[in-house]
C-alpha positions in Angstrom: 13.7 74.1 4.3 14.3 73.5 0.3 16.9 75.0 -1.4 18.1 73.3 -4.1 16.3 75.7 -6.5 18.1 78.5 -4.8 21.3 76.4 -5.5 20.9 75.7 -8.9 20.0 79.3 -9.9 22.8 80.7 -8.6 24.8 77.9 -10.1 23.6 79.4 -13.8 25.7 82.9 -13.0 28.4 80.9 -10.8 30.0 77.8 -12.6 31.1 80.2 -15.8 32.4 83.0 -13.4 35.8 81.7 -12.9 37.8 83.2 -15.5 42.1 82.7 -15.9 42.8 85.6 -13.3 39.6 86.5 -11.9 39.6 89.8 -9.5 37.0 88.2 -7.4 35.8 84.4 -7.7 31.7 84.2 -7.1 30.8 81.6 -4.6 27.9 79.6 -5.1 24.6 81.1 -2.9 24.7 79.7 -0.3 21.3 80.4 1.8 21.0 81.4 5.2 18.7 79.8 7.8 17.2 81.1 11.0 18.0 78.4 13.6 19.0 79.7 16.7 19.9 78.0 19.6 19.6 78.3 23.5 23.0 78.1 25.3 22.3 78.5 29.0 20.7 81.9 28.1 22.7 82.8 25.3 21.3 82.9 21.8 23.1 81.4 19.2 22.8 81.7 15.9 23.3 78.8 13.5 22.1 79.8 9.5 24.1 77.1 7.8 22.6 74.5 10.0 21.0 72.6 7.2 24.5 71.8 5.9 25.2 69.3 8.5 22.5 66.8 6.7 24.1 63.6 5.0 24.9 64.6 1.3 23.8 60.8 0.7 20.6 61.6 1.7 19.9 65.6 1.1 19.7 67.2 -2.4 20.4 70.1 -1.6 23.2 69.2 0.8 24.4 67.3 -2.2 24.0 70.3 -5.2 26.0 72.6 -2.7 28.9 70.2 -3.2 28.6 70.3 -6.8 28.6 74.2 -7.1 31.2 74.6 -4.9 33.7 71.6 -6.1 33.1 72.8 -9.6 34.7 76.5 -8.6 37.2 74.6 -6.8 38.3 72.9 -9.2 37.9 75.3 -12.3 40.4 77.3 -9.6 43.0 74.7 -9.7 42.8 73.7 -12.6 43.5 76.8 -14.1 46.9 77.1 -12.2 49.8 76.7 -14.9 52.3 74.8 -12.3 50.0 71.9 -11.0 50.3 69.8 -13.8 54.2 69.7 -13.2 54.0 69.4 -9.0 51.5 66.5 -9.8 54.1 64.9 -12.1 56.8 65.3 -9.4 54.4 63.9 -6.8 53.8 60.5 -8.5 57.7 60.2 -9.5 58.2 61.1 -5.2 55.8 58.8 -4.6 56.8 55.5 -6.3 59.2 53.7 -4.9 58.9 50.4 -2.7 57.3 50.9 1.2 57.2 48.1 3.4 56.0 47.7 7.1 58.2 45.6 9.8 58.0 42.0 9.5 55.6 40.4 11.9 56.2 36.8 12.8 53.3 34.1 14.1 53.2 30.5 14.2 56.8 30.3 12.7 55.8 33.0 9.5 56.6 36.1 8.6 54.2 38.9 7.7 54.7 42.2 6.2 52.9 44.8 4.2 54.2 45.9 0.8 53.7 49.1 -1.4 55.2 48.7 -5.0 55.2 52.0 -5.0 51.8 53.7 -6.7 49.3 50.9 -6.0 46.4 52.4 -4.0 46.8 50.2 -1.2 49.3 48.1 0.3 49.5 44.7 -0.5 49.5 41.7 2.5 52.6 39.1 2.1 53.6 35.8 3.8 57.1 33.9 3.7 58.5 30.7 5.7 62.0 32.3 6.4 62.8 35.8 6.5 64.9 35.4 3.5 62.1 33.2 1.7 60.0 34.0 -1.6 57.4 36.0 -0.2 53.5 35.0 -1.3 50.7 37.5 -1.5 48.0 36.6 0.9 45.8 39.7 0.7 45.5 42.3 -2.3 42.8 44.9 -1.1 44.0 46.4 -5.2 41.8 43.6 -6.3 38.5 44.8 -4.1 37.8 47.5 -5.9 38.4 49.5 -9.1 39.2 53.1 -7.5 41.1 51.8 -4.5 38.6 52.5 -2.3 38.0 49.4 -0.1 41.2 49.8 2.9 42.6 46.9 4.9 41.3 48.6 8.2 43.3 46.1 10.7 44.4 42.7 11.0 45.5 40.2 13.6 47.0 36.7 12.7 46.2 33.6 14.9 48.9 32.6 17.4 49.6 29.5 15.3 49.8 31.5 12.1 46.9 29.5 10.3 44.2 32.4 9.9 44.4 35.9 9.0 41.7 38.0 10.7 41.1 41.6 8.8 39.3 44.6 8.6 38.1 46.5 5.8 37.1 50.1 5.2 34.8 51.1 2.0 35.4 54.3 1.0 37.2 55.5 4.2 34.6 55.0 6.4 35.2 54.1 10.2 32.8 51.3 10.0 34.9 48.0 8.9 33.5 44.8 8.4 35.6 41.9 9.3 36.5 38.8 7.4 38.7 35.5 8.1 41.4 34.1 5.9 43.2 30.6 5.6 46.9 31.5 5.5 48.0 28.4 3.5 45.2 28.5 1.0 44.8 32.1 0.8 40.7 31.4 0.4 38.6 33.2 3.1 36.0 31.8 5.4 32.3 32.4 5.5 33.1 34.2 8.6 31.7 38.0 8.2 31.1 40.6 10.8 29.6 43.9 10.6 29.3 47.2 12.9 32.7 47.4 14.1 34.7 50.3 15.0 38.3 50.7 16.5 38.7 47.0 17.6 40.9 44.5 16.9 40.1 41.1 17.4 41.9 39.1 20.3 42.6 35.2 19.2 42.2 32.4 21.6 45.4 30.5 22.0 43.5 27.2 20.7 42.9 29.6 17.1 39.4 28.8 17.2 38.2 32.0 17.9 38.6 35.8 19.3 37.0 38.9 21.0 35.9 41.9 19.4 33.8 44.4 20.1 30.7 46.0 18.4 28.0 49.0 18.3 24.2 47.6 17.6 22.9 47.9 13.9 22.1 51.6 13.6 19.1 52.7 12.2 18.6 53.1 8.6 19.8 56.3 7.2 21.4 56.9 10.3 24.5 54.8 9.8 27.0 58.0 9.4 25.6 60.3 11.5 24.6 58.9 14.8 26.0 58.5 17.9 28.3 55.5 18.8 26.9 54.2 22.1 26.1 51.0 23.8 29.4 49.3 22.7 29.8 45.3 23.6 32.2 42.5 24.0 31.8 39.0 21.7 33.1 36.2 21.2 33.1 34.4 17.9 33.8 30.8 16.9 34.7 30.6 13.4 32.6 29.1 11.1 29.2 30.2 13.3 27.3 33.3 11.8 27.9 36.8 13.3 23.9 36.1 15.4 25.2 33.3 17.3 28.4 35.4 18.9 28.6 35.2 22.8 27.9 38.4 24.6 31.3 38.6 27.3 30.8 41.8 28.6 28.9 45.2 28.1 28.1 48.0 30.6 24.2 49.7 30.2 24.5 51.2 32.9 27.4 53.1 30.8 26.6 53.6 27.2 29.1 55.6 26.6 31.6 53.0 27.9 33.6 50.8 25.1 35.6 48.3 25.5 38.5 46.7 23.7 40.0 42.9 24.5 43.4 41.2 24.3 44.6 37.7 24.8 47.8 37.1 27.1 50.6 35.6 25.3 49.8 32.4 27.6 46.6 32.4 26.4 45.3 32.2 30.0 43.7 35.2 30.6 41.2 38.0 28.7 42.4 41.1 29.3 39.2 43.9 28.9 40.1 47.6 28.9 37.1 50.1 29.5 37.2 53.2 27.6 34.6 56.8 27.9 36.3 59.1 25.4 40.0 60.0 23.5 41.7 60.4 26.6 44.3 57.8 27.5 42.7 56.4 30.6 40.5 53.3 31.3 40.0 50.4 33.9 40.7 46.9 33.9 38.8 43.7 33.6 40.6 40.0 33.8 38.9 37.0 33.2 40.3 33.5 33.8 40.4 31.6 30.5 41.0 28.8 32.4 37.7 28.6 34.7 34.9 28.7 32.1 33.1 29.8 36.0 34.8 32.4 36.4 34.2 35.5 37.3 35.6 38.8 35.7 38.0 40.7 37.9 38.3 44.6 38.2 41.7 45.1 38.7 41.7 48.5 37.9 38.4 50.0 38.7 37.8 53.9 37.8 38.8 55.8 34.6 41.5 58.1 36.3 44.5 57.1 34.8 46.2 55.0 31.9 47.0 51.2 32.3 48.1 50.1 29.0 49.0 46.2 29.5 52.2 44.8 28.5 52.5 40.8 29.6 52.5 39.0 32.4 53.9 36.3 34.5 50.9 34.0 35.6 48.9 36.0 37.8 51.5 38.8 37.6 50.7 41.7 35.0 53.0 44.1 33.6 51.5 47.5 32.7 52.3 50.8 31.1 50.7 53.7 33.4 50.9 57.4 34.2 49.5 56.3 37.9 51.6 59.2 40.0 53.7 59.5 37.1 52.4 61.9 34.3 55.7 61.1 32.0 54.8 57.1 32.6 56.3 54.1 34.2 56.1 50.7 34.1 54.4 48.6 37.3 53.9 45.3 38.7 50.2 44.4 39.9 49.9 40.2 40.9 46.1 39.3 40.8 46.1 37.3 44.1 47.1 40.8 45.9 45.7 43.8 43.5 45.1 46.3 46.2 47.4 49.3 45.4 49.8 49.2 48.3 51.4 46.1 46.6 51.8 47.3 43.7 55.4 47.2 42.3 57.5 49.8 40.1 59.6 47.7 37.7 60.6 50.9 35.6 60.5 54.3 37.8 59.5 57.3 35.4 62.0 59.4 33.6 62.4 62.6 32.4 61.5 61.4 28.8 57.9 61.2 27.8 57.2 56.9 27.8 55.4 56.3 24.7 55.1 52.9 24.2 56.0 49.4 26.1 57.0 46.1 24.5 57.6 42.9 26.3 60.0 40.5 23.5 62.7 38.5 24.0 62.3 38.4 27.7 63.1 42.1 27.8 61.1 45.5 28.3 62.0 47.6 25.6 60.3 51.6 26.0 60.1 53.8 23.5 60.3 57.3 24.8 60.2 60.8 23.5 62.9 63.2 24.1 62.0 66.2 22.7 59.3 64.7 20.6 62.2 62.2 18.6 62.7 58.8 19.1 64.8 57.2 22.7 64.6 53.8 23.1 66.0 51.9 26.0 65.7 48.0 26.8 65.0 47.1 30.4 65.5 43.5 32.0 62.3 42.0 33.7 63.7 43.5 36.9 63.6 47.0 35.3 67.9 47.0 34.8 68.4 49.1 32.1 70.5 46.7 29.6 71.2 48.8 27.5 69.9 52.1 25.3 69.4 51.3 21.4 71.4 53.6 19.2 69.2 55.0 16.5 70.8 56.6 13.5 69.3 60.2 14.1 67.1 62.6 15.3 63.8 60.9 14.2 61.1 58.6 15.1 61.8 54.9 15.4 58.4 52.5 15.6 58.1 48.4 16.1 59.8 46.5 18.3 57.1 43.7 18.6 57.2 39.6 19.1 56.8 37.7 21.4 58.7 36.8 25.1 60.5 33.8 23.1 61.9 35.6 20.0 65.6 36.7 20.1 64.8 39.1 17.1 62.5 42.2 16.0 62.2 44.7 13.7 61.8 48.6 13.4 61.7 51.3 11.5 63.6 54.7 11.3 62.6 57.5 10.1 63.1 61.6 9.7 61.3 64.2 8.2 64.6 64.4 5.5 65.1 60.3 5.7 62.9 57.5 3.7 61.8 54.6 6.0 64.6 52.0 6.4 63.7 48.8 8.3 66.0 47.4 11.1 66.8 43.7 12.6 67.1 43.9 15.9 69.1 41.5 17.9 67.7 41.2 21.1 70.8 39.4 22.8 73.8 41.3 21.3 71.7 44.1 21.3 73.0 45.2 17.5 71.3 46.7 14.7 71.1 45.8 10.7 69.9 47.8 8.3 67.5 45.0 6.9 65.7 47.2 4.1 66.1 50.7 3.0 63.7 52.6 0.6 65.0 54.2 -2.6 63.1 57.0 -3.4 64.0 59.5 -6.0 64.5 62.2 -3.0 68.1 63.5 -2.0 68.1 64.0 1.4 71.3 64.9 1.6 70.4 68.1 0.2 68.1 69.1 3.3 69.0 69.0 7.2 66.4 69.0 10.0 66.9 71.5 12.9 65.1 71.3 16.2 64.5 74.8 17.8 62.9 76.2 21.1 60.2 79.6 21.0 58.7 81.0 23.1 55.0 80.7 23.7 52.6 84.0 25.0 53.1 82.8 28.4 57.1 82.4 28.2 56.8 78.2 28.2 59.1 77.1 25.5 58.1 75.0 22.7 59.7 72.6 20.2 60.1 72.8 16.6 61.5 71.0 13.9 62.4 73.3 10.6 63.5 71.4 7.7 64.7 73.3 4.5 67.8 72.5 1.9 71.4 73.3 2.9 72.8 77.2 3.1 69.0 78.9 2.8 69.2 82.3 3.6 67.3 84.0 6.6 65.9 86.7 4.3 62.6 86.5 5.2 61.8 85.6 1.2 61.0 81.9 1.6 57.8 80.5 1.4 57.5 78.7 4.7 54.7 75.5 5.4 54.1 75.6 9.2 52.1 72.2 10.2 50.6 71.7 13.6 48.3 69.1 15.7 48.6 69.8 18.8 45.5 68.0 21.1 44.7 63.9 22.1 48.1 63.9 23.4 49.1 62.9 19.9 52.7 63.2 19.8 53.8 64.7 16.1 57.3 63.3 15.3 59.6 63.3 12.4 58.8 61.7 9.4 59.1 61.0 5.9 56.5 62.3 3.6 56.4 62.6 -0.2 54.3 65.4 0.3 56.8 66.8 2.5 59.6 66.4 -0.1 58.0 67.8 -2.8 57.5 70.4 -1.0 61.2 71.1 -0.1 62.3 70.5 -3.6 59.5 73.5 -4.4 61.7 76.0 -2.4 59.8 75.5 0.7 60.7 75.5 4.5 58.5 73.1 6.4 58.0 73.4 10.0 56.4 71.2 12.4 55.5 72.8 15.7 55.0 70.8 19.0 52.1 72.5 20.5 51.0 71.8 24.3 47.9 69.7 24.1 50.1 66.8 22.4 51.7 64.1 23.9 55.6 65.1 23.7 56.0 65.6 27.3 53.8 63.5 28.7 50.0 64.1 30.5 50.8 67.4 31.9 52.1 69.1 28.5 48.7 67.1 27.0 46.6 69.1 30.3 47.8 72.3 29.7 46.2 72.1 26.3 42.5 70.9 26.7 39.4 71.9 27.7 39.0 75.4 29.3 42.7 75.7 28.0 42.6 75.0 24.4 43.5 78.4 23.7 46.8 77.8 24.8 47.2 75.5 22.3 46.6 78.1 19.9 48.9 80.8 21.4 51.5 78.6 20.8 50.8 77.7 17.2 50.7 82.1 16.7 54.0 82.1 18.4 55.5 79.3 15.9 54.5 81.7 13.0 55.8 85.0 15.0 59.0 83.4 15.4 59.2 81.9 11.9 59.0 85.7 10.4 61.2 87.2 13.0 64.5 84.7 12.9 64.1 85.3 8.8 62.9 82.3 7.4 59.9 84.0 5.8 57.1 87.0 6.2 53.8 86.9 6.5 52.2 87.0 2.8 55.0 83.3 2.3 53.7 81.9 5.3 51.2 79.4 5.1 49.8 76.9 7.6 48.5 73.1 7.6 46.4 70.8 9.8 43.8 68.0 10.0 41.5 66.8 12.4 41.8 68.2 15.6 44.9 69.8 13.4 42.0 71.3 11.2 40.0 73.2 14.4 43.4 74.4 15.1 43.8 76.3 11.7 40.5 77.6 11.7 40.8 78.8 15.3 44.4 80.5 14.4 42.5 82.0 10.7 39.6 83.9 12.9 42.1 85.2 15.3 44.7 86.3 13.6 44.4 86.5 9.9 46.9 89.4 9.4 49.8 86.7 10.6 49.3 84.0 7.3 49.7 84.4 3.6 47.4 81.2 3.3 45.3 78.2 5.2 45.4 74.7 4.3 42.1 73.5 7.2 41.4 70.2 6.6 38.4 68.0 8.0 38.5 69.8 10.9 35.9 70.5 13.9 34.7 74.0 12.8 31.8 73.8 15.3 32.7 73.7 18.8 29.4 73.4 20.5 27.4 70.7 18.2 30.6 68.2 17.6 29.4 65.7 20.3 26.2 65.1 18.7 27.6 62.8 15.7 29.0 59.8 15.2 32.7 59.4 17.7 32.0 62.7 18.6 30.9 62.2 22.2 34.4 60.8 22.6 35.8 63.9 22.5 34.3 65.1 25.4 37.0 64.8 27.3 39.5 66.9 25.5 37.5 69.8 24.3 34.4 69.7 27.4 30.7 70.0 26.4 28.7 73.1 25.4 25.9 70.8 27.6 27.9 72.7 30.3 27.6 76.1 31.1 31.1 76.6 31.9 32.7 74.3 29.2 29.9 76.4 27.0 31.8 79.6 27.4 35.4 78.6 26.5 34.4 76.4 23.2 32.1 79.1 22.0 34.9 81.7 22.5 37.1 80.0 19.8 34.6 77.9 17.9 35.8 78.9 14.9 32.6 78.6 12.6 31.2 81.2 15.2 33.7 83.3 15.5 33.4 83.9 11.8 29.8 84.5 12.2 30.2 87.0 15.3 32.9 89.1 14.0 32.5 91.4 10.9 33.3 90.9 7.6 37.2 91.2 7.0 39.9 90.3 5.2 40.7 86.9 5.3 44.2 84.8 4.2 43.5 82.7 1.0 41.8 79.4 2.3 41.4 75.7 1.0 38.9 73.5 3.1 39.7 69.9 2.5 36.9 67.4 3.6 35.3 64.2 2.3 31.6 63.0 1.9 32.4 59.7 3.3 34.1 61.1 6.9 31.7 59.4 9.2 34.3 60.5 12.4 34.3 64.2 12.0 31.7 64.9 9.5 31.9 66.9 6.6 28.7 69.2 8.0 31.9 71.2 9.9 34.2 72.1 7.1 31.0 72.9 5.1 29.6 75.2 7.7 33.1 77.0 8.1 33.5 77.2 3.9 30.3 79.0 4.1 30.6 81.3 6.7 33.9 82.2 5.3 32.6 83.2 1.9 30.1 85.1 3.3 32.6 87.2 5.2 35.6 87.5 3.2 36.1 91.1 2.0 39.7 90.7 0.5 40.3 89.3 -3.1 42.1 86.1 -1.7 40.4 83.0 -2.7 38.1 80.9 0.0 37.7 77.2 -1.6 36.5 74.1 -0.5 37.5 70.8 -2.1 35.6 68.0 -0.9 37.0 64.5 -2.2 34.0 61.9 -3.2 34.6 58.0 -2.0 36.6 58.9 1.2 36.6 59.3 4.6 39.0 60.8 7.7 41.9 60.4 5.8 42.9 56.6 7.0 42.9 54.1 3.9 43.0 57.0 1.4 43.7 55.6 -2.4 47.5 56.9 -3.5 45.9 58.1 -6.5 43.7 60.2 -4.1 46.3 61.5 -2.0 48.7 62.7 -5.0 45.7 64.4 -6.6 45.0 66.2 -3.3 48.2 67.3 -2.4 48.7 68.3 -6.0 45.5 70.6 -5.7 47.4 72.2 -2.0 50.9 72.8 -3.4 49.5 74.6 -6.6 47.2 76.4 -4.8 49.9 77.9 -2.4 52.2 78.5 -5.5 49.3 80.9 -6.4 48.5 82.1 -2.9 52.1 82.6 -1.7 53.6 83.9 -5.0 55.7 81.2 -5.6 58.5 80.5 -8.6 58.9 76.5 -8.2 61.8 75.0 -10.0 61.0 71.0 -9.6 63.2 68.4 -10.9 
């Protein structure tokens, strides 16, 4: 089917239709198909099917973007505060970000912002306190800030930097090797790679990775991931002559990611199927060049997240018979599970994360989706609990069994980043760096609060607004949600976020069943056949929101991405009456065709299959592309998709389906616009310049949606 012609007639009535303070904006035309589809005996109809072809390689894909960005952005353009929330973004947005210092082979490492460059900058120093030198500027790869450092690992002796890099946000990364001391790369170069990071060989000359085959040509952003494998290069040998380690074909769905022990005597190879956080395990003796891999954990029932070991003894992080996690004890020469050993029982916090430095265990758990972090002696006696300097999220803690420091960083949806040195054997904290931002945070206090949900379970939220606001129901309120992967959402400092505060707003941050706050149950009660529950309790954020005062339904506007973004435009088609706008960004809008691109067969496992009948009937009752196509037309909140051409994870066919379908059935006078970003991807890697011209293009357009008087600094 051709309709480009189509397109660009309608554009001649369309792109000179959107006048200062238009009644009603004219959408481009967008045309209907006929495919319909067989779903275990129910007919379903799909017209905007076409849509989901790459805008790369379809012209008429790609003239749809153009009509409907330019209405977009006439839109926005035309609203008087942007220019002025724009200006106040870039000032919020430059100051100086750094990541934790790393250390290897006796350097430090650490990532640097100097505040607007479009990507952080790579530095090295001798001593802690040393002049730092840049090793890698990805600012210098490319003019818009488009190519991303996508990963890196350093050898264990600290001579060669291993890295990834994105083009244009894509989740493919091609891989490159650097000298530390010379800063000059290798011809090392290695393609098709996604979600691995390479595992050096103690000796430096080398690591694992993993890899898809070389898709097909003009398939490289649309087809599915499968047949992932194991390698091992040498450096210096071209990316042909790599040793196949380990693949599965009896399994294509299967992938695989490696690590090194800190010993350097073992490979450690954890299997993967999909999202979920479980996969088996696979030792091979470095040692033996003989030998045979091991399955010490055979099955994908559970999660075995390795932490060290002891020779033949391995440390891991699992939710084996303990959904909230603990840490156990498995010694290769007796693996069966009646010898296991629990080191650290579980708790009644959610375990997140497990590091083995210093000789010490130290968790990070979740208490009511913030920061707890306790340090555990190799014998699992707590030493001692680490006293964080608020309610908010606290990230790092790495080295190595040897060090007697590490690092972290602290930080709260009202409190810029601030870097700590930890001292592993007094067990104190110094503030080591502290980012000045042109924010007052002292103006603002975070609360945490409990709702109910539909079914009475109580839920945590974290409302964040300035000092004294009044509970008249007047104030426009931003209520941001994930809720699915059991991905924990925890305090942070955002720009974005501040900005929006110093706008007048509330923000709120809801932590919806289907995340990871309270470990694999809370994530359960949120999947599959009970995704709607996830939902529920996103509508019962907003209910409560308008009933304790903070705002009403025509200031309430709502926020997610991803998974995040299925969760707006599930909450939109069911209950429009409850928002005064939608902010849905690159979100899975089709429920029952999402496992046919790209990583989405990984997904499986949270959301099910529409392959099967019963998994069928649960995703095609919120889909929310189809539930705007059953249901008739209605009044719908004001809308901005957001989506990229470049998102090769959940691809832009999704938010372009939904835009449509919501155009076509939008009876109210609110605006439905879709703003799809050129040169980017998922969001990961995303220029500064792009994300400040983005959120600029949100906060203006809820200004307009939500009636909003802004005052900004």
């Amino acid at each position: 089917m051709k309709h480009a012609g189509v397109i660009a007639v309608a554009l001649a009535g369309v792109l000179a239709a959107v006048a200062a303070e238009p009644a009603r904006l004219e959408y481009p035309k967008t045309p209907r198909g006929h495919q319909v589809d067989d779903y275990h005996g129910v007919m379903v109809a799909d017209p905007y099917r076409w849509l989901e072809d790459d805008v790369r390689e379809s012209n008429d894909v790609a003239a749809w973007v153009e009509a409907e960005n330019k209405v977009t952005f006439d839109y926005l353009k035309g609203i008087p505060e942007r220019e002025a929330i724009k200006k106040r973004l870039t000032e919020l947005w430059n100051y100086e970000r750094y990541s934790a210092p790393s250390k290897e082979g006796g350097r430090y490492f650490y990532s640097k912002n100097d505040g607007l460059q479009n990507q952080p900058v790579l530095y090295t120093a001798d001593r802690l306190d040393g002049t730092p030198r840049v090793l890698l500027d990805p600012n210098t790869l490319s003019k818009d800030g488009t190519v991303a450092v996508a990963g890196m690992a350093i050898s264990e002796d600290g001579k060669y930097l291993a890295y990834g890099l994105a083009e244009a946000g894509s989740d493919w990364h091609t891989w490159k090797v650097r000298d530390v001391a010379t800063g000059d790369d290798l011809s090392d170069e290695l393609h098709w790679i996604k979600s691995s990071r390479p595992a050096w060989t103690l000796d430096g000359r080398g690591f694992f990775y993993s890899r898809f085959d070389e898709p097909k040509k003009g398939e490289e952003f649309h087809a599915l991931n499968l047949n992932n494998k194991l390698y091992y290069h040498r450096l210096g040998a071209p990316q042909a002559d790599d040793v196949l380690v380990y693949k599965r074909p009896d399994h294509p769905d299967w992938g695989f990611g490696a690590d090194v022990t800190e010993d350097g005597r073992y490979l450690v190879i954890a299997t993967f199927k999909g999202t979920d956080a479980k996969n088996r395990i696979t030792i091979r003796d470095l040692s033996e060049p003989l030998a045979m891999p091991l399955d010490l954990i055979d099955g994908i029932e559970n999660e075995y997240e390795p932490i060290g070991n002891d020779g033949p003894v391995f440390y891991l992080k699992t939710d084996f018979q303990a959904p909230r996690g603990r840490i156990i004890a498995i010694d290769l020469r007796k693996p069966d599970k009646a010898d296991w050993k629990e080191v650290v029982p579980e708790a009644p916090e959610s375990l997140k994360g497990v590091s083995l430095v210093g000789d010490q265990f130290v968790a990070d758990y979740l208490k009511d989706a913030h920061s707890q972090v306790k340090v555990f002696a190799p014998d699992g006696r707590l030493i001692r609990e680490v006293e964080l300097p608020g309610l908010g999220t606290a990230g790092g803690f790495g080295g190595k069994r040897t060090d007697t420091e590490t690092f972290y960083t602290f930080t709260s949806f009202n409190t810029p980043p601030r870097i700590y040195r930890y001292d592993l054997l007094t067990g104190r904290s110094t503030l080591y760096r502290e980012a000045k931002t042109r924010f007052h945070p002292d103006d603002y206090e975070v609360k945490q609060v409990f709702y109910p949900s539909k079914d009475g379970t109580k839920v945590p939220m974290f409302i964040t607004a300035k000092k004294g606001l009044k509970l008249d129901g007047t104030n426009p309120t931003l209520l941001y949600a994930y809720g699915g992967f059991d991905i924990s959402i925890t305090p942070a400092f955002r720009p974005s976020t501040a900005a929006w505060l110093e706008m007048g707003g509330v923000y709120a941050s809801a932590n919806l069943r289907g995340g990871g706050e309270y470990g694999e149950a809370w994530h359960e009660a949120g999947k599959k056949e009970k995704k709607q529950t996830v939902f529920d309790d996103f509508i019962a954020a907003g209910e409560y929101l308008i009933k304790q005062g903070y705002t009403r339904t025509d200031r309430l506007a709502v926020q997610g991405a991803s998974n995040g973004g299925l969760l707006i435009g599930a909450v939109e088609t069911q209950r429009p009456d409850l928002f005064g706008a939608c902010l849905p960004g690159v979100g899975v809008m089709d429920m029952l065709r999402f496992h046919k691109f790209t990583a989405g067969r990984y997904w499986v496992d949270e959301y099910g299959s529409s392959d099967d009948a019963q998994d069928f009937k649960s995703l095609y009752a919120y889909s929310p592309y189809h539930a705007l196509l059953n249901n008739p037309p209605r009044k719908y909140p004001a809308t901005l998709v957001t989506t990229a051409d470049h998102d090769d994870r959940v691809v832009p066919g999704h938010s372009f389906k939904f835009a449509a379908a919501l155009q076509e059935k939008q009876t109210g006078d609110e605006p439905v616009l879709i703003r799809i970003e050129t040169r980017a991807g998922h969001g990961g890697g995303k220029p500064t310049t792009k994300q400040i011209e983005e959120t600029a293009d949100e906060w203006a357009f809820l200004v307009k949606a939500l009636n909003m008087k802004p005052v900004l600094p």
